[in-house]
N, C-alpha and C positions, 0 to 999 in steps of 0.2 A: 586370415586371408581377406583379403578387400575386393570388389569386384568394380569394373569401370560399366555404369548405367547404359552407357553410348555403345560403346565397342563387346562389350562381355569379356575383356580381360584381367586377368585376377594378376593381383601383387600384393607381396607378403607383409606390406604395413601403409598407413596412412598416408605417409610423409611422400612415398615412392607413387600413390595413387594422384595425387596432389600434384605432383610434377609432370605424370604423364598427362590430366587435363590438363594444366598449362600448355602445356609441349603441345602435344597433340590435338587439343579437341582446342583451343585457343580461348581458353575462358578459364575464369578464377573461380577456386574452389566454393567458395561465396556465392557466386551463380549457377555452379551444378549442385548446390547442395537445394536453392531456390526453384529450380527446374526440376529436379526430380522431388522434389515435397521431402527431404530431409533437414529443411532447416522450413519453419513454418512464418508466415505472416500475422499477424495481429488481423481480424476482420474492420476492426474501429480504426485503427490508426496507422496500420501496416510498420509496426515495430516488429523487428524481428523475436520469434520466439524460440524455446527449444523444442526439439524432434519430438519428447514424450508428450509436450504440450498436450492434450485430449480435447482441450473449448474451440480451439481457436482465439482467444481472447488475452490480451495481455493483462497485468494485474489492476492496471487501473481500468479496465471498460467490464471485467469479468463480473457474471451477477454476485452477490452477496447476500439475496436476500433466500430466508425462509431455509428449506434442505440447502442453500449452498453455503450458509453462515456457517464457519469453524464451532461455534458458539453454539444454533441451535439446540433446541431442549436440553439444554446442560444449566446446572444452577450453580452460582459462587455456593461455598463452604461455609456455617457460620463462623469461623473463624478470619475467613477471608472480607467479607462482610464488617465484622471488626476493625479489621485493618482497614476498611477503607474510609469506615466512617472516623477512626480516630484521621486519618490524613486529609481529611476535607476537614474537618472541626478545625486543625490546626494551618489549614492553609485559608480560609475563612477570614479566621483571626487576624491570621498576619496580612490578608488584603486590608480589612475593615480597619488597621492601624495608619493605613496610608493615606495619607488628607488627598492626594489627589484620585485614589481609585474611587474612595468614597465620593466624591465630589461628580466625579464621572459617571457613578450609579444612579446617584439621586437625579442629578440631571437628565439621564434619559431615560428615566421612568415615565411612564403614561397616566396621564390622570395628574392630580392635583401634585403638586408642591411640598414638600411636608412644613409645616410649622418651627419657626424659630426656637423653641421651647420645647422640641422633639431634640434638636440638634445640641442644647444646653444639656438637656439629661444625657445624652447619649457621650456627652466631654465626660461630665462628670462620672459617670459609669467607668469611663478608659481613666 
């Protein structure tokens, strides 16, 4: 049973609730659902949220930080840890082969320059 917020009458599914707002109260289910606090606003950005929502917050403004991180006091597995460092080792690699990433790294490094003779051993290394 569904009830109407405005009038207090009940009908037996959504669809039939829906058409008496239309009909009757002259407003779109979108607007009674915003008027009586069943469909929730964003406080940041007034994106619409859903009913269970609890912050107020959509997912981009909601905090992340400390107890509200998913993550919090939780630690990667050493096996997981494994696997991450072989897939950085290996993506690493395959940047440092590219003349133009490499190129783009040194360049906006701070501080000095490196040496010609840095860049000779390092051909000869690959």
């Amino acid at each position: 049973m569904e009830k109407c917020l405005i009038c207090n009458k009940n009908f037996e599914n959504k669809k039939k609730l829906s058409s008496h707002i239309r009909i009757s109260h002259n407003m779109t289910a979108k607007e009674y659902k915003i008027e009586f606090g069943i469909l929730k606003k964003c406080v940041t950005c007034g994106i619409l949220l859903n009913k269970k929502n609890k912050t107020g917050y959509c997912n981009s403004h909601r905090d992340r930080t400390g107890i509200n991180n998913p993550f919090y006091n939780k630690h990667h597995t050493k096996e997981t840890i494994e696997i991450l460092k072989k897939v950085c080792k290996e993506k690493s690699l395959k940047n440092w082969q590219d003349e133009e990433y490499r190129e783009k790294v040194v360049n906006n490094t701070t501080g000095k320059k490196r040496s010609g003779g840095l860049k000779k051993l390092r051909e000869r290394m690959l």
